[in-house]
N, C-alpha and C positions, 0 to 999 in steps of 0.2 A: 504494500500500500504506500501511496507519496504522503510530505507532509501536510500538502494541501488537502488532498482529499481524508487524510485522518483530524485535519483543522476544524473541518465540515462538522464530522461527526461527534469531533470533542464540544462544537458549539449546543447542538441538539441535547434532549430532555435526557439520553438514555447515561446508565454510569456506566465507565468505561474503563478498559485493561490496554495501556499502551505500552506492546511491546515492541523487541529488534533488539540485536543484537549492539554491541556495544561500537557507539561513532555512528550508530545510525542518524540522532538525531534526538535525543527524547527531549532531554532536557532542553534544548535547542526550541520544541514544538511547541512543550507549556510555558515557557516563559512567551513565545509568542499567542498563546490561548488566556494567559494571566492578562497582558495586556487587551485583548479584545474585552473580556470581560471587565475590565474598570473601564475602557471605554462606552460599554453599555450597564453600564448602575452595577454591576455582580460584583459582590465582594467577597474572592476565593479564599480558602483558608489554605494555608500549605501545611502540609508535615513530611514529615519521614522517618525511615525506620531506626537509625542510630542519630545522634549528637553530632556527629562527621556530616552526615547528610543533610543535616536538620541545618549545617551551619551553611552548606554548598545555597540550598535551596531560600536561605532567610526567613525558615520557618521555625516550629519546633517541634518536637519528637512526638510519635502518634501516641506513647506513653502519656506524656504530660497534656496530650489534648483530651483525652480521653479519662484522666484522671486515677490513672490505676499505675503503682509502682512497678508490677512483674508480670509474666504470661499466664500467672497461674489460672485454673477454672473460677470463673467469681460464681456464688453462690446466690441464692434469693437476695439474704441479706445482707450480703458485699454489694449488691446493685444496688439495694435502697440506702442503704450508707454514701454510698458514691453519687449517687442520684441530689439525693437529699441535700447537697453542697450547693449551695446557688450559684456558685459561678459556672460549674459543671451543666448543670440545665439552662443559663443563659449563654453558652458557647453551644450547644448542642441545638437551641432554638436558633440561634443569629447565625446560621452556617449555611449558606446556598447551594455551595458548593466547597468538597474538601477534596484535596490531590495530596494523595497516598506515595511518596518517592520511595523510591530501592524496596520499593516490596518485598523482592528475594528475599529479605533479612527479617520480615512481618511473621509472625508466628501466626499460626491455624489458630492459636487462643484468642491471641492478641484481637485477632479479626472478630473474634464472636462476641468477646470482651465489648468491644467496640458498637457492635449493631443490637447486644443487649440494651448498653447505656444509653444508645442513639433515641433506640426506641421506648424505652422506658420516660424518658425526657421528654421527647417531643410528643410523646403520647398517641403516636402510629404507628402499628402494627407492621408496615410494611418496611424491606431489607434496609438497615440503615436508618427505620425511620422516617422517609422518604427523600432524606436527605442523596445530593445527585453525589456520589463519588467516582473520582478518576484515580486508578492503582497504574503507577508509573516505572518500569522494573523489568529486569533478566531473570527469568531463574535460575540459566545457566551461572548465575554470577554468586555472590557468597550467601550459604541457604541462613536460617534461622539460626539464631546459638544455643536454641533449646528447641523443643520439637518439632511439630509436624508444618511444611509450607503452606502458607496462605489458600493456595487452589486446593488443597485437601479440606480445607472447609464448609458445611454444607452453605455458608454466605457467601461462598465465592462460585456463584450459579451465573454459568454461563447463559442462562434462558433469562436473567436481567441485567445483563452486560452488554455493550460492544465491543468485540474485539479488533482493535487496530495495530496490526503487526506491519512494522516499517521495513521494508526492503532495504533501502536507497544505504551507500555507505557515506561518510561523511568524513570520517577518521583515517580507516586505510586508503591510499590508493593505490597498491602495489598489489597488483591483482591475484599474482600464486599466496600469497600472505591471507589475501582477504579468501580467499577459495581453503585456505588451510585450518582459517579459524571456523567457516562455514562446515569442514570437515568434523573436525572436533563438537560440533557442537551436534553432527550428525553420527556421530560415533563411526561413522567409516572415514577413515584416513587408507587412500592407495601407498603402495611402495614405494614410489617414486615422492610423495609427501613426506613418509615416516623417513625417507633418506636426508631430506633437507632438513627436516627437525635434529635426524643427530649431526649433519653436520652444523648443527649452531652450541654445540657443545664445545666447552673451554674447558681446559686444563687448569691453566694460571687464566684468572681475570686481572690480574694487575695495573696491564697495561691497557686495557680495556677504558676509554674517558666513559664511563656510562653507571648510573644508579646503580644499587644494589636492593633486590627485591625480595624479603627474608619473611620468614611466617611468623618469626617474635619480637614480640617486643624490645629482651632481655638481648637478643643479636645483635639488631640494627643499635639500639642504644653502644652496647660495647665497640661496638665499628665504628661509630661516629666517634665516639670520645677517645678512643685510642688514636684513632687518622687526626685528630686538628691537634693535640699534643704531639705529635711527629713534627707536623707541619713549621717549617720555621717564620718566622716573623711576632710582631705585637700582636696580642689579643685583643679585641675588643669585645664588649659587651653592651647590650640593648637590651632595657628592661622594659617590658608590659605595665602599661595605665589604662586606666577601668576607671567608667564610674555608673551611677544605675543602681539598680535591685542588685541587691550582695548576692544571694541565691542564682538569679539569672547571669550574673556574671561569671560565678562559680560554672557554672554550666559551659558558662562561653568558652572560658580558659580551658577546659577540662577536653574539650573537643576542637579547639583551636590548633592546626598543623602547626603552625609558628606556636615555638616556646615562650615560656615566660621568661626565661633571660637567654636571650640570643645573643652566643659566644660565635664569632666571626674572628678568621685569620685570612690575608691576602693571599689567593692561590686557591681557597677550600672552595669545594665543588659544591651549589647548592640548589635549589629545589623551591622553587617558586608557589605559594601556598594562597594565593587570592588569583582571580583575572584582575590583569588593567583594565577595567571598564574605559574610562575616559580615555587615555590612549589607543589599546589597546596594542601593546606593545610586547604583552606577552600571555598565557593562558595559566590557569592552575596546574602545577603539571611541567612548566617550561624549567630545562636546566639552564644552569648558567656557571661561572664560576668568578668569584671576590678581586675585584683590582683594586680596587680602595675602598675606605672608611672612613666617612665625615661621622659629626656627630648626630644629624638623623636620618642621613643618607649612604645607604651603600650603594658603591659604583658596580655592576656586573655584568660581564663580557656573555651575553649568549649564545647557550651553546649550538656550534654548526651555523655560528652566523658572526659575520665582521662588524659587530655593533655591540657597544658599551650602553648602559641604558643607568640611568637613577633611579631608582628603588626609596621613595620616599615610606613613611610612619604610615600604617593603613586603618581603618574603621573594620571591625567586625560588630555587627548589630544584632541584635534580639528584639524582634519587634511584633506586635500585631497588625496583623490587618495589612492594606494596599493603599496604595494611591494615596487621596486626601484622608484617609481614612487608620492608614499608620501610626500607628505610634510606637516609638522607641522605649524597650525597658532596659535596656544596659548595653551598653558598648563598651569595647577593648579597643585598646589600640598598638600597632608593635610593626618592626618590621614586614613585609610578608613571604621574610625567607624561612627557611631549613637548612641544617645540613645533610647534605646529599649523595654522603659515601653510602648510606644504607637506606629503606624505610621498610614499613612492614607490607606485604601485601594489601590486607585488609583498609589500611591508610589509602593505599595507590587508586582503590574504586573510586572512579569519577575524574582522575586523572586521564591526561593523552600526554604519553613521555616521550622524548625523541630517539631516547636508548633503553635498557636494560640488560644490567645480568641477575635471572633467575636463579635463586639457589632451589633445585628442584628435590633434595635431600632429606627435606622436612616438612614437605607438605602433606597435610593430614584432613581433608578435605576435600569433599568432591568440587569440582568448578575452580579450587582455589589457583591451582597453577592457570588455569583458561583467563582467570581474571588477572592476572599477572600478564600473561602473554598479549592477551587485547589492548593491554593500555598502550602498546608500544604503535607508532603510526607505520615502520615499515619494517620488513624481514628482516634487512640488514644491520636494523639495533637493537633484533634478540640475540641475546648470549644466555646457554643455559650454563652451570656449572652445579657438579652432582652427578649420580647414577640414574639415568631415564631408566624408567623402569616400566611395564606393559601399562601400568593405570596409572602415571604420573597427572596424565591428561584426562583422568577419567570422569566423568559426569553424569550425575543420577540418571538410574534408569527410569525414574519415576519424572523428570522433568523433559525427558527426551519424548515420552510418552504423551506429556501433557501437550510438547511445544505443538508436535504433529495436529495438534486436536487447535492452537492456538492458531496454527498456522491458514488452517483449511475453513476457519471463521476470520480469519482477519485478512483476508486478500484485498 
């Protein structure tokens, strides 16, 4: 499906599942469906499924909309408790329309959770409550961290959805690349594919200029602080200011890519953590690496490009609501780098990197290595490093199952 003709149908009464594979466009389509709707009176509510997403998107997490701490089953009386909150039933009343991001990561409870409350609040029996929602999301991409996927749920009935699965790529254009993630995600990879993937296997990464893409936390941290302690030159350091709802802040920082004291050396490689909107000079996701350091400006050479850019202090916000209709509850502000010897997979979703080396040694997750290798824009800046092993690349059989079924409704 194009993005015009999925535009169409995100405008219409029905709630909607917008899928595609990763660079297809998603994100790209709702911010352009966010703006038609403040252009006609609708004021959309966004969330998402983690704090990471909830900060990409300028929303907040389907948790905190919904007013429940964890997946677990809520009971009669967990509803009426959570019900009974009045700001809980005036967000559930004032909602026209809510857009669900990174589903993948949306628990089968989460979801039930949600269309209990919905409807309990607004006082209509039907999914949701009648309220219109749009689920935004891969499944091949990183599943729940607790049970069962969102389309396992009897509220995710496809007989009150539309489904819009976007073809078009937007991300890759290196076509054997984009025919090889399209493999992967079909579980058939030919020989002549499985040949190129191990020739993207490395020995030594060393000399490798490219990110490193780790499953933990506990790695990429140790790689980062080990590499800029090597590194010769002064340090500097840039500390995070805040101000707003303490709580909401806490939030901010907690899921903010940029640290709260960003330690910088001249030479270190690093990792771009906002878009330039006003310029747009570079994307979330853009490498670069450190030639100077002013006091709120770092200078950085982009990478695979002969251009120095300023990197001024950035805003990250917590807001309600659109348009005239926004209001801010807390803002950070801090450089919007990283450093960029390592990050975790899980970080890198919603990223488009120019390179990568995969450590494919510890991946313990279906889709997790897919979601690694997608973010990269073409063949020749993956690097795996580790043992490929028969299911490195492997992906639920139960979402391969589903896509087929997504596919042949979302044409």
């Amino acid at each position: 499906m194009t993005q015009d003709k999925a535009l169409e149908i995100l405008k219409g009464p029905d709630n909607v599942f917008l899928t595609g594979q990763p660079g297809a466009g998603k994100t790209f389509l709702i911010n352009k469906y966010i703006g038609w709707c403040l252009d006609n009176g609708i004021v959309p509510t966004v969330t998402a499924s983690t704090g990471i997403a909830a900060i990409h998107v300028k929303g907040s997490t389907l948790h905190s909309f919904v007013g429940v701490r964890d997946d677990k089953k809520l009971t009669h009386e967990d509803i009426e408790e959570i019900v009974g909150k009045s700001w809980v039933r005036k967000r559930m009343t004032a909602t026209d329309v809510l857009i669900i991001d990174e589903i993948s990561m949306v628990s089968a409870s989460l979801l039930e959770a949600f269309d209990e409350i919905a409807r309990a609040s607004r006082n209509n029996p039907k999914v949701f409550g009648g309220m219109k929602v749009i689920m935004v999301g891969d499944f091949y991409q990183l599943p729940p961290v607790k049970g069962d996927f969102a389309f396992e749920s009897d509220v995710f009935n496809l007989d009150d959805m539309a489904v819009c699965y976007l073809h078009e790529q937007h991300r890759q254009d290196d076509k054997v690349f984009n025919d090889i993630l399209t493999g992967i995600r079909a579980g058939k990879l030919d020989e002549a594919q499985k040949k190129i993937i191990r020739e993207r296997v490395v020995e030594d990464a060393s000399s490798i200029n490219a990110i490193r893409l780790d499953t933990h936390n506990a790695s990429v941290d140790k790689i980062n602080n080990e590499k800029l302690a090597r590194l010769d030159g002064d340090l500097e350091t840039y500390y995070m200011s805040s101000y707003g709802n303490e709580n909401a802040i806490a939030g901010l920082i907690k899921n903010c890519l940029s640290p709260q004291t960003l330690k910088l050396k001249v030479g270190a490689p690093v990792l771009f953590t906002k878009n330039d909107s006003e310029n747009q000079q570079w994307v979330n996701g853009t490498q670069g690496e450190v030639v100077e350091m002013l006091d709120a400006v770092v200078k950085v050479k982009l990478q695979g490009r002969d251009k120095i850019v300023d990197v001024p202090v950035v805003e990250w916000e917590l807001s309600e609501g659109y348009g005239k209709y926004q209001k801010t509850i807390a803002t950070i502000l801090q450089i919007p780098l990283k450093l960029a010897w390592a990050i975790t997979i899980h970080k890198s979703q919603g990223m488009t990197l120019d390179s990568a080396v995969i450590d494919v040694s510890k991946v313990f997750a279906c889709g997790q290595a897919y979601v690694a290798v997608s973010r990269v824009r073409k063949l020749e800046g993956v690097h795996f490093q580790g043992r490929l092993t028969a299911g490195f690349l492997s992906v639920s059989e139960k979402v391969k199952e589903m896509d087929r079924e997504f596919i042949r409704l979302g044409m």
